[in-house]
C-alpha positions in Angstrom: -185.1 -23.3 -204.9 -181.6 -24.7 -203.8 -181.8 -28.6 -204.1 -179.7 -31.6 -202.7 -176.3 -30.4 -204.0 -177.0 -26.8 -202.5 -178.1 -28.3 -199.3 -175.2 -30.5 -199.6 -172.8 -27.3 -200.2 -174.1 -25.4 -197.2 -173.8 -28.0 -195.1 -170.2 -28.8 -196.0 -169.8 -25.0 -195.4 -171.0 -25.2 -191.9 -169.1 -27.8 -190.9 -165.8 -26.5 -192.0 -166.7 -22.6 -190.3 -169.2 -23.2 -187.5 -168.4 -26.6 -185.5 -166.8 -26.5 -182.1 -168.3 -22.9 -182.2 -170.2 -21.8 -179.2 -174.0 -19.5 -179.8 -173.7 -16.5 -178.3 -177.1 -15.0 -179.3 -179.9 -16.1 -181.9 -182.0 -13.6 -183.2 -185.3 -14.2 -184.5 -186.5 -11.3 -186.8 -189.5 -13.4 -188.6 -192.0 -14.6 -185.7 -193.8 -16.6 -188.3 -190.7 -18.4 -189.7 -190.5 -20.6 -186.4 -192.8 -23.3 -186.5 -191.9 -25.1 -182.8 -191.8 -23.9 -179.7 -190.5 -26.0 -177.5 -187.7 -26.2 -176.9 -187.3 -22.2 -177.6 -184.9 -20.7 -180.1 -183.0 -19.6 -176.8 -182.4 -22.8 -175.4 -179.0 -23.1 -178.2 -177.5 -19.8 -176.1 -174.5 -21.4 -175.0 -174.4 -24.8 -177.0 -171.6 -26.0 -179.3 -172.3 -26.5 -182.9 -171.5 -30.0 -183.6 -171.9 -30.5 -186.9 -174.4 -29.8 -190.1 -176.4 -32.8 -192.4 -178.7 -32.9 -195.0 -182.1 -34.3 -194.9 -183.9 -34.5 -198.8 -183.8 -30.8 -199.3 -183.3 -30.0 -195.7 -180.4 -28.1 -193.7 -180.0 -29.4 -190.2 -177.4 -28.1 -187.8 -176.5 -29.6 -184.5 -175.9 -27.9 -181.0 -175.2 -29.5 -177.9 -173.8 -29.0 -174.4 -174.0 -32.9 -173.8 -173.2 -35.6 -176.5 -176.0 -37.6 -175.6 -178.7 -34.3 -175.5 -178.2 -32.6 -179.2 -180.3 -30.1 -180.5 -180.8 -29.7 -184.4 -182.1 -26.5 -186.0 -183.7 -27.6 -189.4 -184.7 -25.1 -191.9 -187.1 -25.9 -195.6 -185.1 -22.9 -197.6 -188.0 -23.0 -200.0 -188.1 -21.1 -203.2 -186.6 -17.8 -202.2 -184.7 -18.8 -198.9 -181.0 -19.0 -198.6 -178.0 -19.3 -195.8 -175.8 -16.5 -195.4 -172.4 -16.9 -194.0 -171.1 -13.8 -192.1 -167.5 -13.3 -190.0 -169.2 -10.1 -188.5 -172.4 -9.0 -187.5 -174.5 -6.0 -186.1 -174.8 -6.3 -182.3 -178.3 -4.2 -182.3 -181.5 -7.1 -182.1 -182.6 -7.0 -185.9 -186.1 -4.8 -186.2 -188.5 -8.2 -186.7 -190.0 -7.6 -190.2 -187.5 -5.7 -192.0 -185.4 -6.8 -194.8 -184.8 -10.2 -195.9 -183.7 -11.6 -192.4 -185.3 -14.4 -190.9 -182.9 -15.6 -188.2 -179.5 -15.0 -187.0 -177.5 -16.9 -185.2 -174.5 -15.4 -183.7 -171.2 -17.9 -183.0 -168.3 -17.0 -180.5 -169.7 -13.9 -179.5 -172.6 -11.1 -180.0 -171.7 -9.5 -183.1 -168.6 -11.8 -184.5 -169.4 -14.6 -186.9 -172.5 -17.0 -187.7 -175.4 -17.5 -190.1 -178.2 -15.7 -191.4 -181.3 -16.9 -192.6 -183.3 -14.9 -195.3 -185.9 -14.9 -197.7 -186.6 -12.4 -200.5 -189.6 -11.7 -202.1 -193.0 -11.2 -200.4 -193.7 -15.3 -200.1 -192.5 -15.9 -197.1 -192.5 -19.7 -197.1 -188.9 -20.5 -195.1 -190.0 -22.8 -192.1 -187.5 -23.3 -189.3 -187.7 -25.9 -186.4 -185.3 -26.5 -183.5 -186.2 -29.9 -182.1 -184.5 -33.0 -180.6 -184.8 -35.6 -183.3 -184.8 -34.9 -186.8 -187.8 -37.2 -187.7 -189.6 -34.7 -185.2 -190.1 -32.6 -188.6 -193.2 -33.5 -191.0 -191.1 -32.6 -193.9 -188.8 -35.0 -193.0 -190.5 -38.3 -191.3 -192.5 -38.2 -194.8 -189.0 -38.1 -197.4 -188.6 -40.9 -199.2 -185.4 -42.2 -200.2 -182.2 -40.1 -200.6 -181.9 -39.7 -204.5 -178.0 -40.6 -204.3 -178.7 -43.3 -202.1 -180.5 -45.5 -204.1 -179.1 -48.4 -206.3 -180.2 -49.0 -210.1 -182.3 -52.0 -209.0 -184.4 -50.0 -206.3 -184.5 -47.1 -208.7 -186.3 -49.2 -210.9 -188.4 -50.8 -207.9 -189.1 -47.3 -207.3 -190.5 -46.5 -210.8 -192.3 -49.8 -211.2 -196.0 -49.9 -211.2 -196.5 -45.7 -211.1 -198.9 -43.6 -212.9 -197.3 -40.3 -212.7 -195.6 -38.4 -215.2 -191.6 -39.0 -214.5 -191.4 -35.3 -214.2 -193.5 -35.5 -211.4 -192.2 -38.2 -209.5 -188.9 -36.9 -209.6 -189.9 -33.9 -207.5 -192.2 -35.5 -205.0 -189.9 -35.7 -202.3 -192.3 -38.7 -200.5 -191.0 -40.8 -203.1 -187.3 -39.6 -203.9 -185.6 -37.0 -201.5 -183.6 -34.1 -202.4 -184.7 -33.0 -206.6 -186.9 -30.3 -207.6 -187.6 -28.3 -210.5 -184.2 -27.5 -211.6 -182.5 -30.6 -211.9 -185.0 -32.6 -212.6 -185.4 -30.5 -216.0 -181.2 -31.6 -216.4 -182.2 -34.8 -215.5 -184.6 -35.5 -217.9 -182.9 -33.6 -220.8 -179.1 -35.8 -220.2 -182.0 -39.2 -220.0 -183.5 -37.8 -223.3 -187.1 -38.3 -222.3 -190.5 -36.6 -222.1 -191.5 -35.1 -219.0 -194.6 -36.6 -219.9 -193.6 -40.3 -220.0 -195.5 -42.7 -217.8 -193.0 -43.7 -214.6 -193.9 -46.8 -214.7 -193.8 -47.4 -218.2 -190.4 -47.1 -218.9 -188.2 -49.5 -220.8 -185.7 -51.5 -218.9 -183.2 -49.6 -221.1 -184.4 -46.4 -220.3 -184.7 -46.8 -216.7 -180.8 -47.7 -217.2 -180.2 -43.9 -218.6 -182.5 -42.3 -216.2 -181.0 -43.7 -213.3 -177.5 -42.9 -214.6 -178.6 -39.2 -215.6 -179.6 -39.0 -212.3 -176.6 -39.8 -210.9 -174.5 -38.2 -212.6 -176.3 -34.8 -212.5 -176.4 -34.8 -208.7 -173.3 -36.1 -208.3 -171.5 -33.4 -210.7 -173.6 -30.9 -209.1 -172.4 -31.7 -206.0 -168.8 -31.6 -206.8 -169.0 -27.8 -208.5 -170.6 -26.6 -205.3 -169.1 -28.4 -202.3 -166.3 -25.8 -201.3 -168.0 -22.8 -203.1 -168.7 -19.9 -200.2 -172.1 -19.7 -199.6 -172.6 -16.6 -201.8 -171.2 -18.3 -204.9 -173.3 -21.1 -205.1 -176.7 -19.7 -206.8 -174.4 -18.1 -209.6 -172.6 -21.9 -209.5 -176.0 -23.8 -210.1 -177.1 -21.6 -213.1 -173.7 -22.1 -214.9 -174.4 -25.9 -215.0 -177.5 -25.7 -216.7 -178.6 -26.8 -220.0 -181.9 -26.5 -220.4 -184.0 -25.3 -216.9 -184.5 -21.6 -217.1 -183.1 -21.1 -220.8 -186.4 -20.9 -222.6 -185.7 -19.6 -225.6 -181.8 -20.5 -226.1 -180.3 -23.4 -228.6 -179.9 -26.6 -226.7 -176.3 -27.4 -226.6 -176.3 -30.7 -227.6 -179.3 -30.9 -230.5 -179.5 -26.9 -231.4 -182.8 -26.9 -231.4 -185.1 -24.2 -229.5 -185.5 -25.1 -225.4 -189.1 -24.6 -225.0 -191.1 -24.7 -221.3 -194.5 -26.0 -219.8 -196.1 -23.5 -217.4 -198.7 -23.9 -214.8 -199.9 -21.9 -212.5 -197.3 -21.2 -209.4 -194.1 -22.8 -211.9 -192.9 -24.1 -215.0 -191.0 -26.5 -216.7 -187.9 -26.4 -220.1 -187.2 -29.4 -222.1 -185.5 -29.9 -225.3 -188.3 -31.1 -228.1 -185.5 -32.7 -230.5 -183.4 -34.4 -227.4 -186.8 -35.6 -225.8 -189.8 -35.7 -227.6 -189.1 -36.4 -231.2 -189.2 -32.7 -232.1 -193.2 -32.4 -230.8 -192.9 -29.5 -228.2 -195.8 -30.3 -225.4 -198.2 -27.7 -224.9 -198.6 -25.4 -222.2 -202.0 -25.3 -219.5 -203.9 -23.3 -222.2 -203.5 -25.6 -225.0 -203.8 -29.6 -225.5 -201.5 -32.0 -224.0 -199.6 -32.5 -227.2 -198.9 -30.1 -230.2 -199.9 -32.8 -233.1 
């Protein structure tokens, strides 16, 4: 699922390729993948694309014909969703249903450059909105605060007094906007702590290396993939991993044997001898805790 510094790298992508750039045509190919309807998808036919922002792990893109009436096109990429960046496409209407296009957007003219939406896999979950206001978006009026935008001290306001595993509170975008799975996995690992440890029971001291883990994993992040095209940046996010999706594999700071969590829908990898003394945590199936 791309996260902040993916959201952050397409929208830095947009804004040096689309702005100033007139729609021509969009092209809706999943009916389902639109969740407004007023105003219409066709109401951007002739707008200028102003510029591109990040919301949490939202892509918005603005379009106007007047400063003071924009237009933003949000989309929730999900797990399988991605922006595709094209300098020519086919002029034919895409057959609605077929293949892994959602949404097109042609700029300049019917047929020359733009952006595709798509989603593989048979889950659609890629949700789309044009409206006038960002905060018009559930996803969005619910986010909490931006993950990079937070200072130590309101980190650890943030933490204070909650139940929840820090694992999950790092993903629940209500609370901090813009990490998921992935990163919160590298997060955790560079913090050296248990996905299990109590949020709000944190030493001082640790709250002091979580915070600066997750800085610094977000902010490196963001550096490898602002400037990367579009089509590099999945193959960019694996290559800076350490532990999410290497179950199985040494660690590369301890040695020791990554090991994952699984639950229903997704899973979890941690390091047992950078974050939990060497216990590995049991899966669903067994106990909390391998004694």
């Amino acid at each position: 699922m791309p996260e902040l510094p993916e959201v952050e790298a397409l929208a830095h992508h947009l804004r040096e390729h689309a702005v100033y750039r007139p729609v021509a045509r969009v092209d809706v190919a999943g009916m389902s993948v639109v969740k407004t309807f007023d105003p219409p998808v066709s109401a951007l036919v002739g707008r200028v694309v102003t510029g591109a922002a990040r919301h949490g792990k939202f892509l918005a893109v603005e379009f106007a014909d007047r400063p003071d009436e924009p237009l933003h096109l949000i989309t929730h990429l999900s797990r399988a969703g991605w922006l595709r960046w094209h300098d020519t496409a086919a002029a034919a209407p895409p057959k609605p249903g077929r293949g892994p296009l959602a949404l097109r957007v042609h700029l300049d003219a019917v047929g020359g450059p733009g952006f595709d939406l798509t989603e593989a896999g048979t889950q659609k979950r890629l949700s789309v909105y044009l409206v006038r206001d960002p905060q018009e978006v559930p996803g969005i009026a619910r986010l909490g605060p931006d993950a990079l935008a937070l200072s130590r001290d309101e980190f650890a306001e943030l933490l204070a007094g909650r139940t929840e595993r820090i694992k999950t509170l790092l993903v629940e975008q209500q609370v901090l906007a813009g990490v998921g799975n992935a990163y919160s996995d590298e997060i955790l690992h560079i913090a050296r702590l248990s996905p299990y440890a109590a949020a709000g029971r944190l030493k001082p001291e640790q709250v002091d290396d979580l915070y600066a883990a997750l800085r610094s994993v977000l902010t490196d992040a963001v550096e490898r993939s602002v400037g990367q095209g579009a089509a590099q940046l999945k193959g960019e996010k694996r290559s800076g991993l350490r532990v999410h999706a290497r179950t199985g594999l040494p660690c590369p700071v301890c040695g020791d044997t990554v090991r994952e969590v699984s639950f229903a829908s997704k899973s979890f990898q941690y390091c047992p001898g950078c974050q939990t003394g060497g216990k590995p945590l049991a899966d669903r199936r067994l106990s909390r805790l391998v004694r």
